[in-house]
Every structure is written in structure tokens, then in C-alpha cells.
C-alpha positions, -999 to 999 in steps of 0.1 A, spaced: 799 338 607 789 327 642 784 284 644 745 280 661 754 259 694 744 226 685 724 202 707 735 173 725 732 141 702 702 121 701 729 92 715 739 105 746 715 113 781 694 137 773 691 165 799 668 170 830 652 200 805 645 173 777 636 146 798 607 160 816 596 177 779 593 140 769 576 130 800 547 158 794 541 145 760 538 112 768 512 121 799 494 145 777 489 121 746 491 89 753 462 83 775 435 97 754 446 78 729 448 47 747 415 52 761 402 62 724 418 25 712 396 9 744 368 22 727 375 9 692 386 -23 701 359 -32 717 332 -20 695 357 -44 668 361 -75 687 325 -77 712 308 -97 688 333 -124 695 317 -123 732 281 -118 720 287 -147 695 278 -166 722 243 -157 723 238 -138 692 247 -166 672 218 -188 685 191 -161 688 199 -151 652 208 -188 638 240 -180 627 264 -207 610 300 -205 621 307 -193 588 277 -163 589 296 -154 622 333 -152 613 323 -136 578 306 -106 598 337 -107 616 361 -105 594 338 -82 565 344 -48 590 382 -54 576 364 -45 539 354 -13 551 384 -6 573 404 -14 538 389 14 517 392 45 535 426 38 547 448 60 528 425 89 518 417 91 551 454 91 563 466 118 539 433 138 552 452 135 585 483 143 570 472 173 556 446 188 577 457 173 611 451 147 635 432 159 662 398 168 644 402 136 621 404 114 651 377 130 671 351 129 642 363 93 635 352 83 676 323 101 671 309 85 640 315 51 653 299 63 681 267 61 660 278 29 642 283 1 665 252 0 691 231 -7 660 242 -40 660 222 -43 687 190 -49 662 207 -63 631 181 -96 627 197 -111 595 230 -120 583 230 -93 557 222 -65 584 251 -78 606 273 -75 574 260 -42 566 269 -28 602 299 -39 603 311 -30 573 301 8 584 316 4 620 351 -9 598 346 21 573 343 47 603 374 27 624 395 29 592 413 61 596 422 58 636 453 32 639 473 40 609 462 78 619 478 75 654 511 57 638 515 84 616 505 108 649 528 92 673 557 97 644 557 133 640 563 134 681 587 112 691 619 103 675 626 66 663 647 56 690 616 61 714 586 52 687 590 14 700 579 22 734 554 46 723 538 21 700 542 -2 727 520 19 754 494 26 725 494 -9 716 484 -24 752 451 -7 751 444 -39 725 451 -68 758 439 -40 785 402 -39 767 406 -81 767 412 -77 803 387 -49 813 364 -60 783 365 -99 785 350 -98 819 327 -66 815 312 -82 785 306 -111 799 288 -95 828 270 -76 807 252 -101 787 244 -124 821 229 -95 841 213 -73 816 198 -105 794 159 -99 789 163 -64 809 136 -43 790 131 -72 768 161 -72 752 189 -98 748 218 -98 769 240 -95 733 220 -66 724 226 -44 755 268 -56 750 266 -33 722 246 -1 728 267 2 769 301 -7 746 293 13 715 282 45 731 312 61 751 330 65 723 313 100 717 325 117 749 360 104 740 355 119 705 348 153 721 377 147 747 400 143 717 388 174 699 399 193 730 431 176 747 452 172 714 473 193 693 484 185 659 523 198 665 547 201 689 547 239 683 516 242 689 514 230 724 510 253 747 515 226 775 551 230 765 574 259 773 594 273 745 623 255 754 607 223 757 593 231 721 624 239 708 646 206 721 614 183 706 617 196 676 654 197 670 653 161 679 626 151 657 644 170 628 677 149 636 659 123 632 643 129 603 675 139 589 691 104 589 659 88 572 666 72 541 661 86 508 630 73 502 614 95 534 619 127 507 611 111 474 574 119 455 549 98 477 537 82 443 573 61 451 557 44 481 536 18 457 566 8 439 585 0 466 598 -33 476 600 -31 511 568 -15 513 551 -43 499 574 -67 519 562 -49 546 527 -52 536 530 -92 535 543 -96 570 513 -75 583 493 -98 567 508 -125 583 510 -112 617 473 -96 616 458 -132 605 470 -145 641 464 -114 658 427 -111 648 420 -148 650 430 -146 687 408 -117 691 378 -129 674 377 -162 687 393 -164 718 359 -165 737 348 -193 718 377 -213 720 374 -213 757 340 -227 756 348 -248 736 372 -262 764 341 -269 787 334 -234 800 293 -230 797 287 -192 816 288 -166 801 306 -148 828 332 -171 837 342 -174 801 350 -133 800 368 -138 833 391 -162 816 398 -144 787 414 -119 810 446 -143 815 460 -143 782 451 -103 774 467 -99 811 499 -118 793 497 -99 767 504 -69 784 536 -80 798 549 -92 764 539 -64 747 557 -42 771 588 -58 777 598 -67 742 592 -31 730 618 -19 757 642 -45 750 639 -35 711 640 -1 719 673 -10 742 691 -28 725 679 -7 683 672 -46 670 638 -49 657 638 -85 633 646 -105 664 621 -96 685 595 -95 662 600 -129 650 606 -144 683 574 -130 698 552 -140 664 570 -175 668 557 -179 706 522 -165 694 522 -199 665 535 -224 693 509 -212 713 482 -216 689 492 -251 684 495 -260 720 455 -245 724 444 -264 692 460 -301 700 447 -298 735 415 -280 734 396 -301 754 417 -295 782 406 -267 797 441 -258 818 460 -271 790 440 -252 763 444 -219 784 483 -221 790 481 -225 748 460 -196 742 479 -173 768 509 -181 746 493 -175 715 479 -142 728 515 -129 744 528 -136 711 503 -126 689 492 -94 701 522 -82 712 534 -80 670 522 -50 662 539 -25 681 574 -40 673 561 -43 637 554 -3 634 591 5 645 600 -11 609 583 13 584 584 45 602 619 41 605 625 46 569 594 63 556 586 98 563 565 132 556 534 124 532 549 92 521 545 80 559 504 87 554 508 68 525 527 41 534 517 35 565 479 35 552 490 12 527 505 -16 551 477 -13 575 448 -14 548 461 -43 527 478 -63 559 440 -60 577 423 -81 548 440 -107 566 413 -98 599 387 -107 571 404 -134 558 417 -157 592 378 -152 609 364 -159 578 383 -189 570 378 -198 609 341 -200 605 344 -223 574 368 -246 584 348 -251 617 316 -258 602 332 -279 574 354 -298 598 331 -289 632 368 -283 648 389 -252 651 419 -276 651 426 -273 608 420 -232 616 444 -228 641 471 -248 629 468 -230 592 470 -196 611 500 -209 634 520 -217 601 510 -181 588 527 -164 616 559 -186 613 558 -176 577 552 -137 588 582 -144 612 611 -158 584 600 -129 559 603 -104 584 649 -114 578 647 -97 546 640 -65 557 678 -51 559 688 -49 593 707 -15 591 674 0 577 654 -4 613 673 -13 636 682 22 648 
């Protein structure tokens, strides 16, 4: 019986063939998706620009504000895993489009919300409707590129989060100085419907552009089919035991849940930077509405760099722990710099760049851990899992925020419980065996 030629090992250079198959998958995924993440994480995080106007037209405590903030992570949390084993089983590329489109709807009706209970209300939709997209890409991204190349993938997916601070920081804030009272309405109230809209005609874009498989893109010549899938399968084929076990398995394990706590940990400084970044810098003296989206710019800009750089040095290197717990360290020191100094404007804004470089740039290194052991319909689960119960934390931190700030009327007691939550996230992130992800 005739030996089938086998293929070069997933260790050595890949070919000119492979390497250009990689390079059209990349080009032909990645940007709609990043431009589909633009769209949802500004429809998530604008209110912590319109905040400062909304909250005074609307009378809003602290506490109304960072509650609405943080309640979208409610809905977000309960259609997390049917929606990923919908994705799972009926594909991503028409769940992901119908999810753009339907938040499509969603978020410019926060433009006439008038009371507290109407902001929760929409944002508890625009969370439910969101719900399905990150952990849906995750689990997309995985069943495309191989793990030793997931950390840069997640990487490039994940900078869409500081690229909308940079593109949206300023854009908001020009929004809601030039379009206030246009048509009589609020310059907060335009921010949403000009945000919220687009995310329609990405919808559609999605619906056409992706395909669920690699066999199925005819972008790809059958040879370039053939080497992605052999080394996805060799991949797959060193996965742990638990990647083929009854998905049912996935709640009872340890690392899962593990897992799930350091999410937590990490997401608590990750959406406490993104919430209330724009109010932290006025706080530090900066009145217009304008200049205080210009500045956010710098520490997303930051981000970017971070978030890039330690992916490839992960992905280098195969070490994951270190990393991610030196980069959710710098994103705590940051924090505490920003709160001790916060009425220093230059002093406040070298803290909060540090925060957001750290603290933004967790999640992508943080997604190279549990896809690198979990696979098949226990990846929908599990990944769904982490991302649901680890995102209560975005309800949590800008909730607690709010209250500490109008019980203390500082964000100094806030920011330093949130630093200590990411130095927590950071030690627990050492019991996660290292032979397990660091591959």
C-alpha cells in the first residue's frame, strides 16, 4: 500500500504556495471584519463621548450613566452561547451579517431615549443584538488559521477596538460640536443615529464577501484549499483531549472556568478604559468637546502598537502567560498613575495611555489561551462561555465607576479597585499550564 506524500510540518517555512494561500485569507477576511468590529465598538462605547452632554440634558447621576453602560453587558450575556452554537452549526457568515444588521436598528434609537429606564432598555437590546459577534469571530478566526498564527490574527481583529478610539474619539467629538441643535436636535443625539447607521451596509457586505469554510472559497485554488486544510487538521490533531470530548464537558471544566475568571478580570480594566476614558480627560481640565475626542486618540493610538507587537512576540516566541500578564500589569500601573495625578492634565494622559496600551491590548493574547485547547462544538461553547460570563465584568467596573464617583465625587477609589483587579487577572493567568498554550 502506497504512503500519501505527507506535507511539510507546521514547524518548518512554509512554501511560496502556502504562504501566499495565507496571505489571501488574511486580505479577504480580515478587513470586513475589522471594519464590522469599528462599527460595533462604537455603537458600544459612544455614550462614553455623548456622556458629556447627554448626561446634563437628561439629568443623569454618575451612577444612571455607568449603569446604562455597563447593563448592554446583560444582554450581551444571554444570547452568547445559543447564539454561538447557531454559528457553529449553521455558519458564520449569515449569523454575523443579520447580527450588523439588527444593531443596525438598535443603536441610533438612543438618540431619543428621555429617561433613565429608556436608556437602559436600549442598551440592553443594542447588547442583546452585539452578543453573538466577538465570540462568533473567535470561533470564525479558529476554524481558518492554525494556532501558531491565531495570536496575530486575533491581534489584527483586535486593533479595530484602539483604531475606532482613534478614528472614533475625534469623529465623535466633532460630531456632537458641529451638528449640536442642527435640526433641533442635540449634538449627543446626532452621535448616535451618523454612528449607529452604517452598520447595515457592512451587514450586507458581510453576507456577500465571507465564506463559512476554507473549501468553500472559491478565492482559493485547489491547492491552496488543500494545504489550509491539511494544516488546520494538523493542528487540530495535537489539541488536547478535551477538543473531542461531549461539549456538555466544557461546564465542568476547570480551566474553562479559570479561564472565565481572568476574562473577568481583564474585561473590568478593559471596559472601564473604554467607557470612561472621555470623562476622565475632562476631568483633567479639558472643557471642548472636540479637543477632548482629539486626545482620546493618543492612548487608542498606543494601543495599537501594544496590541500589535506583543501578539507577534507571543506568536514568536509560542509563550502566551508572560505576555499577557506583563501587558495587564502595565494596563494597572497605568491606571494608578492617571488616578493619583488626575489633575494633571500631561501627567493624567501619559497614565491613561499606559492603562489603555495595557488594557486593551489583553484580549487578543487572552484568545490564544482557550482556542488552543478547545475545539469543534466545544469551541462555540466554550468560547461563548468565557466571553458571556467574563463580560458581566463590562457591567460590573462602569457600574461600580458611576457609584463610587458620585459617593466619593472622585474616580480615584474606581480606578485604583479596577487596577488591583487586573493585577489579580494577571497572577491567575500562572495557573493555566504552560505546555497547554504555549504552542
Amino acid at each position: 500500500m502506497s504512503t500519501p506524500l505527507a506535507l511539510p510540518s507546521a514547524r518548518t517555512t512554509p512554501d511560496a504556495v502556502e504562504e501566499q494561500a495565507w496571505k489571501k485569507a488574511v486580505w479577504r477576511i480580515l478587513p470586513i471584519l475589522m471594519i464590522s468590529y469599528v462599527m460595533a465598538y462604537l455603537d458600544r462605547i459612544n455614550v462614553g463621548v455623548a456622556k458629556l452632554q447627554m448626561s446634563s440634558d437628561l439629568a443623569f447621576s454618575e451612577t444612571v450613566y455607568g449603569l446604562g453602560a455597563g447593563i448592554f453587558f446583560i444582554g450581551f450575556f444571554f444570547f452568547q452561547i445559543p447564539s454561538n452554537m447557531a454559528l457553529h452549526r449553521f455558519g458564520a457568515r449569515r449569523l454575523l451579517g443579520i447580527l450588523l444588521i439588527s444593531w443596525a436598528f438598535i443603536a441610533p434609537l438612543t438618540a431619543f431615549v428621555t429617561t433613565a429606564g429608556q436608556f437602559y432598555a436600549v442598551r440592553f437590546l443594542l447588547g442583546l443584538a452585539e452578543s453573538g459577534f466577538y465570540p462568533g469571530v473567535i470561533l470564525y478566526l479558529s476554524g481558518w488559521f492554525p494556532t501558531w498564527r491565531r495570536g496575530k490574527m486575533f491581534a489584527l481583529f483586535a486593533t479595530a477596538v484602539p483604531l475606532s478610539g482613534v478614528l472614533g474619539g475625534p469623529f465623535s467629538g466633532w460630531i456632537m460640536e458641529y451638528f449640536h441643535q442642527h435640526g433641533g436636535l442635540a449634538g449627543w443625539k446626532w452621535l448616535f443615529i451618523i454612528q449607529g447607521t452604517p452598520s447595515l451596509l457592512v451587514g450586507l457586505l458581510v453576507l456577500w464577501l465571507l465564506t463559512d469554510r476554507i473549501e468553500q472559497a472559491h478565492w482559493l485554488s485547489a491547492e491552496e484549499q488543500a494545504l489550509l486544510t491539511a494544516r488546520l487538521r494538523e493542528d487540530n490533531a495535537r489539541q488536547p483531549a478535551i477538543a473531542s470530548a461531549a461539549w456538555q464537558s466544557v461546564f465542568r471544566s476547570g480551566k474553562v472556568w479559570l479561564l472565565t475568571f481572568i476574562y473577568f478580570c481583564l474585561i473590568a480594566g478593559f471596559y472601564t478604559v473604554s467607557f470612561w476614558l472621555p470623562t476622565l480627560v475632562s476631568n483633567a481640565g479639558v472643557d471642548d468637546v472636540f479637543t477632548v475626542g482629539l486626545l482620546t486618540a493618543i492612548p487608542y493610538a498606543a494601543a495599537i502598537v501594544t496590541m500589535l507587537l506583543a501578539s507577534r512576540s507571543a506568536d514568536r516566541h509560542r509563550e502566551r502567560r508572560w505576555h499577557l500578564a506583563a501587558i495587564a500589569v502595565l494596563g494597572g500601573v497605568g491606571m494608578i498613575i492617571s488616578a493619583l495625578f488626575s489633575d494633571n492634565l500631561w501627567i493624567a494622559m501619559g497614565g491613561l495611555t499606559l492603562g489603555a496600551a495595557g488594557a486593551l491590548s489583553t484580549l487578543p493574547l487572552f484568545w490564544s489561551l482557550p482556542t488552543a485547547f478547545l475545539g469543534g462544538a466545544t469551541a462555540a461553547v466554550g468560547i461563548a462561555l468565557i466571553n458571556s460570563f467574563g463580560n458581566l465584568a463590562g457591567f460590573l467596573a462602569p457600574w461600580m465607576m458611576g457609584l463610587l464617583a458620585d459617593l466619593t465625587h472622585s474616580t480615584l477609589t474606581g480606578m485604583l479597585l479596577i487596577s488591583a483587579t487586573l493585577f489579580v487577572g494577571a497572577a491567575a493567568i500562572f495557573f493555566i499550564p504552560g505546555r497547554l498554550v504555549n504552542r
